[in-house]
C-alpha positions as CSV (number, residue, x, y, z in Angstrom):
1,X,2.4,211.0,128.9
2,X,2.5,214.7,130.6
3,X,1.9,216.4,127.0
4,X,-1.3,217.8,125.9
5,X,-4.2,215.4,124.9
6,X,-2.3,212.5,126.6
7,X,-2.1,213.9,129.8
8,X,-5.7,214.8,129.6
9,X,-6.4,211.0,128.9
10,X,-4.2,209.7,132.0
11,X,-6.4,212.8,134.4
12,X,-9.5,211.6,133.1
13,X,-10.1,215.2,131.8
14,X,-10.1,214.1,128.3
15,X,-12.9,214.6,125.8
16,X,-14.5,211.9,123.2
17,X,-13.7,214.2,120.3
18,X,-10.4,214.4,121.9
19,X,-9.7,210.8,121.7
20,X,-11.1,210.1,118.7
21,X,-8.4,213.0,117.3
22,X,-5.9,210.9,118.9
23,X,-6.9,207.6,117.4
24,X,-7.1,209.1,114.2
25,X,-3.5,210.6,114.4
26,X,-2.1,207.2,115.9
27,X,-4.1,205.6,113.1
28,X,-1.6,207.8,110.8
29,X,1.2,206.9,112.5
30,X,1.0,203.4,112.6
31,X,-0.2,203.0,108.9
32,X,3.3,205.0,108.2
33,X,5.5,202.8,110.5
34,X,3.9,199.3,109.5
35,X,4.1,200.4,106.2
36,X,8.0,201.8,106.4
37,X,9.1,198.8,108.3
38,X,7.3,196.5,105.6
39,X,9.0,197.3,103.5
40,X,12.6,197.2,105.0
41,X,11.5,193.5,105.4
42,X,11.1,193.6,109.2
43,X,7.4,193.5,109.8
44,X,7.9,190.0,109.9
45,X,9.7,189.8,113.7
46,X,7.4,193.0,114.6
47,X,3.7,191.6,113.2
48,X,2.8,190.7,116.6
49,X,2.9,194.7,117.7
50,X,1.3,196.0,114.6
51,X,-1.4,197.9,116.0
52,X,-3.1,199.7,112.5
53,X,-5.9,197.0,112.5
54,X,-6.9,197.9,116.0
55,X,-7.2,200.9,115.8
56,X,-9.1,200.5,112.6
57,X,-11.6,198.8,114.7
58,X,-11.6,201.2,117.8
59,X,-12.1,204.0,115.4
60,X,-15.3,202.1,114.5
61,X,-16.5,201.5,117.5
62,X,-16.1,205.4,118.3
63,X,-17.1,206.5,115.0
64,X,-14.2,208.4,113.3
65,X,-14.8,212.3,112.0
66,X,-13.9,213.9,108.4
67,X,-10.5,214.9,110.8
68,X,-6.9,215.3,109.0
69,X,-4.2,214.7,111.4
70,X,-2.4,217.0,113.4
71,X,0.5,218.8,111.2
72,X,3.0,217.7,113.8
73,X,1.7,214.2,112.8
74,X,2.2,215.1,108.8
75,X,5.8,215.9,109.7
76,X,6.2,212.4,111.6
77,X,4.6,210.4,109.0
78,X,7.0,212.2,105.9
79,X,9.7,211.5,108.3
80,X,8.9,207.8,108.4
81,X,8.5,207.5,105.1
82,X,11.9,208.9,104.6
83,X,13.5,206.6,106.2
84,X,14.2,203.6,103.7
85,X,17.0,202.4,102.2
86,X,20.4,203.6,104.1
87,X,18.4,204.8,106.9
88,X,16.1,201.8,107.5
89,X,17.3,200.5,111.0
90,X,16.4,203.9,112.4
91,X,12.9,202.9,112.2
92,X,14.0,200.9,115.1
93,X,13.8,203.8,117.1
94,X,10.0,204.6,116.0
95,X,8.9,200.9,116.6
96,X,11.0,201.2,119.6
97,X,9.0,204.7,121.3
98,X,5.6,203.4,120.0
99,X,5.7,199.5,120.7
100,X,7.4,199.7,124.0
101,X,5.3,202.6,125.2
102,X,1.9,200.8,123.8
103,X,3.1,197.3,125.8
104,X,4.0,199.6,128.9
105,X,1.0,201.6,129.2
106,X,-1.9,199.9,127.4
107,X,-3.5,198.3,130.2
108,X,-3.6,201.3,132.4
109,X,-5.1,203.2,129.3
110,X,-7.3,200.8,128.1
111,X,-9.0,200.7,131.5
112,X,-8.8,204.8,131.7
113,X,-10.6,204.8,128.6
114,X,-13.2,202.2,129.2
115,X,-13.9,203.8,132.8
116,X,-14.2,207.6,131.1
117,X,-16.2,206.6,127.8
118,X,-17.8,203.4,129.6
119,X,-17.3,201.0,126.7
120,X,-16.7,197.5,127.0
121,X,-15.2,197.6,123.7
122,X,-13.4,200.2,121.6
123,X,-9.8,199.5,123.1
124,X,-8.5,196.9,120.9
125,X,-5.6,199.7,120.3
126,X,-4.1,198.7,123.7
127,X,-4.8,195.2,123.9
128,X,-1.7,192.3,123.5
129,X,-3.0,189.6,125.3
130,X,-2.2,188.3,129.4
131,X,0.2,189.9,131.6
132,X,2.5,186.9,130.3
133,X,2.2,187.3,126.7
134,X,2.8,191.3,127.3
135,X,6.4,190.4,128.6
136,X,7.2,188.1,126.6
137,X,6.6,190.6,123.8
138,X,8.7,193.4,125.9
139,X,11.9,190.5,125.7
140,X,11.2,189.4,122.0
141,X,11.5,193.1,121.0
142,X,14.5,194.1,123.3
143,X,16.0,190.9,122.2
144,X,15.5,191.5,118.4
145,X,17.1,195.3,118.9
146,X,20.2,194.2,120.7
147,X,20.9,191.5,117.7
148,X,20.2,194.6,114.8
149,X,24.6,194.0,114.6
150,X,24.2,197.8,114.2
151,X,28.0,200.0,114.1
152,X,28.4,202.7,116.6
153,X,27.0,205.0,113.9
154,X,24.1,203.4,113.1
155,X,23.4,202.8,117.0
156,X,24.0,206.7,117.2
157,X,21.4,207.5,114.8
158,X,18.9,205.4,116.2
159,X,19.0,206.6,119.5
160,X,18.9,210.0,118.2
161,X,15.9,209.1,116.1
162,X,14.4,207.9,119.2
163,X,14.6,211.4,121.1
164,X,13.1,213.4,117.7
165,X,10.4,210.3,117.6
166,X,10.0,211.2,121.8
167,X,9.6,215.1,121.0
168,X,7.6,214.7,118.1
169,X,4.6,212.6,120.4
170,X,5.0,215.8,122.7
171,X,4.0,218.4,119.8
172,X,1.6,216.1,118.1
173,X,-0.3,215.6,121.5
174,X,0.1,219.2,122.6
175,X,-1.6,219.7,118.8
176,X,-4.4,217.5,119.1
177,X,-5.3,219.2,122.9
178,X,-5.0,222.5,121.5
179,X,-7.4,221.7,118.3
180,X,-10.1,219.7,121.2
């Protein structure tokens, strides 16, 4: 949250055609992670979180540009895609950086946005229901990661996914500020 276009958000210093960059690189993001953990058979347990569809809509509602994403975002998305077969249960770590953070920080955004762009709509993105349902998605994820019945490798490799996924955001946002 202290990196380029997202710390611009959290000031209030951020620009529409800044966010809409953002939703569109999120929108690539999440269409490469729903997709990746589809089809390692665990969008089942995570369906609840998938956020492509909002986003679809919020794009709408801000009306998306001709924009490709962010390079930094190309490199994220060929790195989720590699990550099938052997390597599936590292996508842990990329549900686990986006998911949690979006549960964590959605309401605060989703009133940051609606205060700077002053739309009562357009932030379906960050929206998972009451306070109650949040948590309760918070312990169904947390609870579904510690039962993975991952080896000390695999847990390893996951948390070092996580830290790449964590400075990958940071060069994807510091892309889309510099390109806004």
């Amino acid at each position: 949250e202290r990196s380029g276009v997202m710390a611009d958000l959290l000031a209030g210093a951020i620009r529409r055609e800044a966010y809409v960059a953002l939703l569109v690189n999120l929108r690539a993001i999440y269409a490469a992670l729903e997709t990746a953990l589809d089809q390692g058979n665990t969008s089942s347990s995570l369906a609840p979180l998938f956020r492509s569809a909002a986003l679809e809509a919020d794009l709408r509602t801000f009306g998306t540009v001709a924009q490709a994403p962010v390079p930094a975002t190309l490199d994220y998305v060929q790195r989720l895609q590699a990550l099938r077969g052997a390597n599936a249960h590292r996508l842990w770590a990329h549900a686990y950086v986006r998911y949690l953070g979006d549960l964590h920080g959605g309401q605060i955004l989703s009133r940051q946005v609606r205060g700077l762009f002053a739309v009562d709509d357009g932030t379906r993105f960050y929206e998972f229901g009451d306070d109650a349902r949040v948590r309760a998605l918070r312990a169904d994820f947390r609870s579904q990661l510690a039962t993975l019945g991952l080896d000390t490798a695999q847990a390893d490799a996951v948390v070092a996914e996580a830290v790449w996924a964590f400075g990958a955001h940071c060069r994807i946002f510091e892309q889309i500020q510099a390109m806004n």
